[in-house]
Short mmCIF file of the C-alpha atoms (twelve columns), coordinates in Angstrom:
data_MODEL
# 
_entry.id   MODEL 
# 
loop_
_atom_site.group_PDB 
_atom_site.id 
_atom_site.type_symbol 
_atom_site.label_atom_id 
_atom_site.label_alt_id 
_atom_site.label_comp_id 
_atom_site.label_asym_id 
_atom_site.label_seq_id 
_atom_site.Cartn_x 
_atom_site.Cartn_y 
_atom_site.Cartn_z 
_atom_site.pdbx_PDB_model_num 
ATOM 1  C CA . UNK A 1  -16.900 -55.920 -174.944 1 
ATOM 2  C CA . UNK A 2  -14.215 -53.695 -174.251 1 
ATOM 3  C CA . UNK A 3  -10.461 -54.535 -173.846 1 
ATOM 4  C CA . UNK A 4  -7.418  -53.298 -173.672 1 
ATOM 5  C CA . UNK A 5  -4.360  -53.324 -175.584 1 
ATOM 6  C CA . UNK A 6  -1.350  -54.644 -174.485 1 
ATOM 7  C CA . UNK A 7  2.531   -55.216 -175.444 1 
ATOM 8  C CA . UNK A 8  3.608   -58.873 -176.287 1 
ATOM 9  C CA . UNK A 9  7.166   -58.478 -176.370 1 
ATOM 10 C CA . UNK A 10 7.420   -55.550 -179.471 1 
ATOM 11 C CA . UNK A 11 4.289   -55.741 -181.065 1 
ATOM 12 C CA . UNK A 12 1.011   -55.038 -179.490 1 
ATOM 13 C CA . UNK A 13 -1.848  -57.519 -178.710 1 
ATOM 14 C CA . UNK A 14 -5.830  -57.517 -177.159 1 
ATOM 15 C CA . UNK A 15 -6.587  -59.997 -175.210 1 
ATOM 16 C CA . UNK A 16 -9.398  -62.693 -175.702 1 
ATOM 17 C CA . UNK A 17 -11.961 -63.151 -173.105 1 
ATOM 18 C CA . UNK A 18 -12.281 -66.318 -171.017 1 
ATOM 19 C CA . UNK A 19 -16.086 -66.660 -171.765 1 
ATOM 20 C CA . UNK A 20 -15.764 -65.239 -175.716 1 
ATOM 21 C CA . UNK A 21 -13.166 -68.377 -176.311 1 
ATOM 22 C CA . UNK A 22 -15.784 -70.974 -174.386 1 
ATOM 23 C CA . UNK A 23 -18.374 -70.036 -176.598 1 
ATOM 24 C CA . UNK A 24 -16.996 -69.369 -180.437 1 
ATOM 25 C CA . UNK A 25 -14.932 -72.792 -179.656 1 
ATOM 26 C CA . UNK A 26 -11.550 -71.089 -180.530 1 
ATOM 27 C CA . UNK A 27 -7.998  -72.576 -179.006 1 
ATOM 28 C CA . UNK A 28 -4.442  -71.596 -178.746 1 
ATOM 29 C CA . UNK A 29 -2.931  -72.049 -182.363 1 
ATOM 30 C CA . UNK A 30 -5.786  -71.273 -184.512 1 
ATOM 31 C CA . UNK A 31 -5.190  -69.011 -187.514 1 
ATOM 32 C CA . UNK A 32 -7.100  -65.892 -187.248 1 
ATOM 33 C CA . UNK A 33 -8.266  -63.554 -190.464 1 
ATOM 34 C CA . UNK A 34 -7.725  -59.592 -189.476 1 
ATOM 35 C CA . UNK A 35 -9.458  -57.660 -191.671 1 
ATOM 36 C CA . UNK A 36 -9.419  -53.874 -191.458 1 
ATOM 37 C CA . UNK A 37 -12.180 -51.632 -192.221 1 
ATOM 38 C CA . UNK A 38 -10.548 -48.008 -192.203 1 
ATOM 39 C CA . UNK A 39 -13.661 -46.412 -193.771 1 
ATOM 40 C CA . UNK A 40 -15.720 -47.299 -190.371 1 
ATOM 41 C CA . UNK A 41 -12.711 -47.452 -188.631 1 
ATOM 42 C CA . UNK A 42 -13.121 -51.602 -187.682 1 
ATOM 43 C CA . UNK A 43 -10.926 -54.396 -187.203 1 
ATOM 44 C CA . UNK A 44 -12.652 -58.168 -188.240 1 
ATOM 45 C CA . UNK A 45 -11.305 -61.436 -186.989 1 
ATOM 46 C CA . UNK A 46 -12.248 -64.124 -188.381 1 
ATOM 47 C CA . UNK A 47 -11.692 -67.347 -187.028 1 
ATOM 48 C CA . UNK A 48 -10.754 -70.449 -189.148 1 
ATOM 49 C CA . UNK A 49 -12.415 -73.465 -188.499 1 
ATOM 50 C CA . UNK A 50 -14.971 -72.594 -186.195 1 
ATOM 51 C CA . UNK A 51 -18.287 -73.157 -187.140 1 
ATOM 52 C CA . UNK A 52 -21.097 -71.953 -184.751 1 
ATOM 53 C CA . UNK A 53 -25.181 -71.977 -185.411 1 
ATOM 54 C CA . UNK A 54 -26.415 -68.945 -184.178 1 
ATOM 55 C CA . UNK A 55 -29.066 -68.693 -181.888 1 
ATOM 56 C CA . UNK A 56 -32.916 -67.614 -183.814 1 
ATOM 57 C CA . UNK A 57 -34.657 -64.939 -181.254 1 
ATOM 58 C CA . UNK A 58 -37.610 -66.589 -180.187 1 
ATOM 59 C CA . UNK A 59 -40.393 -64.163 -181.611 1 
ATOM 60 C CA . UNK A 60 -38.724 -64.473 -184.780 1 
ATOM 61 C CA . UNK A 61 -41.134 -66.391 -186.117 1 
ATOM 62 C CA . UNK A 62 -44.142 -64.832 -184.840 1 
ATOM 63 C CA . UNK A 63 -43.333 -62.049 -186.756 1 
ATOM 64 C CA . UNK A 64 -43.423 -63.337 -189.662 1 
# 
């Protein structure tokens, strides 16, 4: 997903998408982690207290 970056008053800021926030479970005031990566040139957020399951493809087992 691509968005783009935007000025909140002198800083900058990104967006979170509508259907990204309904699905990880995340809400306005929750801390976020930024982590940067420079070697691969990423940025992590981590989310505190949200806890999701991720979904298991369903030929995962078969393959096995």
């Amino acid at each position: 997903m691509k968005q783009k970056v935007i000025r909140v008053g002198n800083s900058l800021g990104v967006t979170i998408p509508a259907d990204f926030i309904k699905n990880v479970g995340i809400k306005a005031g929750d801390e976020v982690e930024v982590k940067k990566n420079m070697d691969k040139n990423r940025i992590v957020y981590k989310f505190s207290g949200v806890h999701q399951q991720l979904p298991i493809a369903g030929n995962f087992l078969k393959r096995r």
